[in-house]
C-alpha positions in Angstrom: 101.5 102.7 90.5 101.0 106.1 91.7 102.0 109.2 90.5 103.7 110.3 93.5 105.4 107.3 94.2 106.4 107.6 90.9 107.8 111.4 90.8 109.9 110.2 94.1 111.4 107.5 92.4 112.1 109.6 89.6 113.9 112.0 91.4 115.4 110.0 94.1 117.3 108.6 90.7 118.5 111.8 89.6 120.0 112.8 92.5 121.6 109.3 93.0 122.8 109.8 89.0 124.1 113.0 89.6 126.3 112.5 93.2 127.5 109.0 91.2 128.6 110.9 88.3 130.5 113.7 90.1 132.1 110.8 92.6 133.2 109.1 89.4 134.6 112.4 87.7 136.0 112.6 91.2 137.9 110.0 91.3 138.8 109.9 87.8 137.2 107.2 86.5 135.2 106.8 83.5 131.3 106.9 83.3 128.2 106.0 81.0 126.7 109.3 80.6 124.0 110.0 77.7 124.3 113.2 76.0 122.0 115.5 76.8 120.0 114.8 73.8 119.0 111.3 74.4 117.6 113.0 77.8 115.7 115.1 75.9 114.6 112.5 73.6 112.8 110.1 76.5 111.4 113.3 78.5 109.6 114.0 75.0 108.8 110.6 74.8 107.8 110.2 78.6 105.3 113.2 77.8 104.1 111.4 75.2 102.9 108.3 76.7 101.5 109.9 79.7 99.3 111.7 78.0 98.1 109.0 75.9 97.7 107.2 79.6 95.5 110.4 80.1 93.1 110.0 77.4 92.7 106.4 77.7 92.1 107.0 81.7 89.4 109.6 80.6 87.8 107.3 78.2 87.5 104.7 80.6 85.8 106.9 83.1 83.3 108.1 80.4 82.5 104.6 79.6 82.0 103.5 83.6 79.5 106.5 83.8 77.7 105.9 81.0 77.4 102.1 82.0 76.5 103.4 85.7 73.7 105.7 84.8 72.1 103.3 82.2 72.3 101.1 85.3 70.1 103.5 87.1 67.8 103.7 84.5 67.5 100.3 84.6 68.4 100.7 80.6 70.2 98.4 78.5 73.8 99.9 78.7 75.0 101.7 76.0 78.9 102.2 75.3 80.1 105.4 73.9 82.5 105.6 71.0 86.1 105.3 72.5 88.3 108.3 72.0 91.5 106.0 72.0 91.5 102.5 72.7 94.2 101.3 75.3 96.0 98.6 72.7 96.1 101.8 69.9 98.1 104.1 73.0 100.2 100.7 73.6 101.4 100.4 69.7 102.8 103.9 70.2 104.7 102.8 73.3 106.4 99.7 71.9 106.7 101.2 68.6 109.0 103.8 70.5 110.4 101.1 72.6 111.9 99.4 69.6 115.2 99.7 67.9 115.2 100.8 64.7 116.4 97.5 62.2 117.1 96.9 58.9 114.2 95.3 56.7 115.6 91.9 55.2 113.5 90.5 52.2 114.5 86.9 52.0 
């Protein structure tokens, strides 16, 4: 998915949030609205994950130009040390994801 695309979406849901919430307030009714906290909370946590996206991106690109240039070499290819493997930056996403539970020893 593309940045842009999703930016747009992004804020195309704000604005569609915030006219819903002020039609609702409007016409009196009630509404599901987080406190400003939990918005807070998943901006940080949006931040978070896109810049371990970042690093993993990065890596990946060192990696295809190291394996391109021992190509042209006509060299065995040699793979660089990762910086941050994509399943260690996808434990930190579900980790997040997950509701924090009780521990039951049975």
């Amino acid at each position: 998915m593309r940045a842009l695309w999703l930016l747009a979406a992004l804020g195309g849901s704000a604005v569609a949030g915030f006219l819903a919430l002020h039609l609702t307030a409007a016409w009196g009714l009630p509404s599901p609205v987080l406190p400003i906290i939990s918005v807070v909370t998943f901006v940080g946590l949006g931040l978070l994950l896109i810049s371990l996206g970042l690093v993993v991106r990065a890596d990946q690109r060192r990696i295809e130009r190291a394996a391109e240039q021992a190509r042209l070499k006509n060299e065995a290819p040699r793979h660089p040390e990762r910086w941050l493997h994509p399943l260690q930056a996808m434990r930190v996403a579900v980790v997040t994801r997950l509701p924090p539970t009780p521990v039951r020893w049975s």
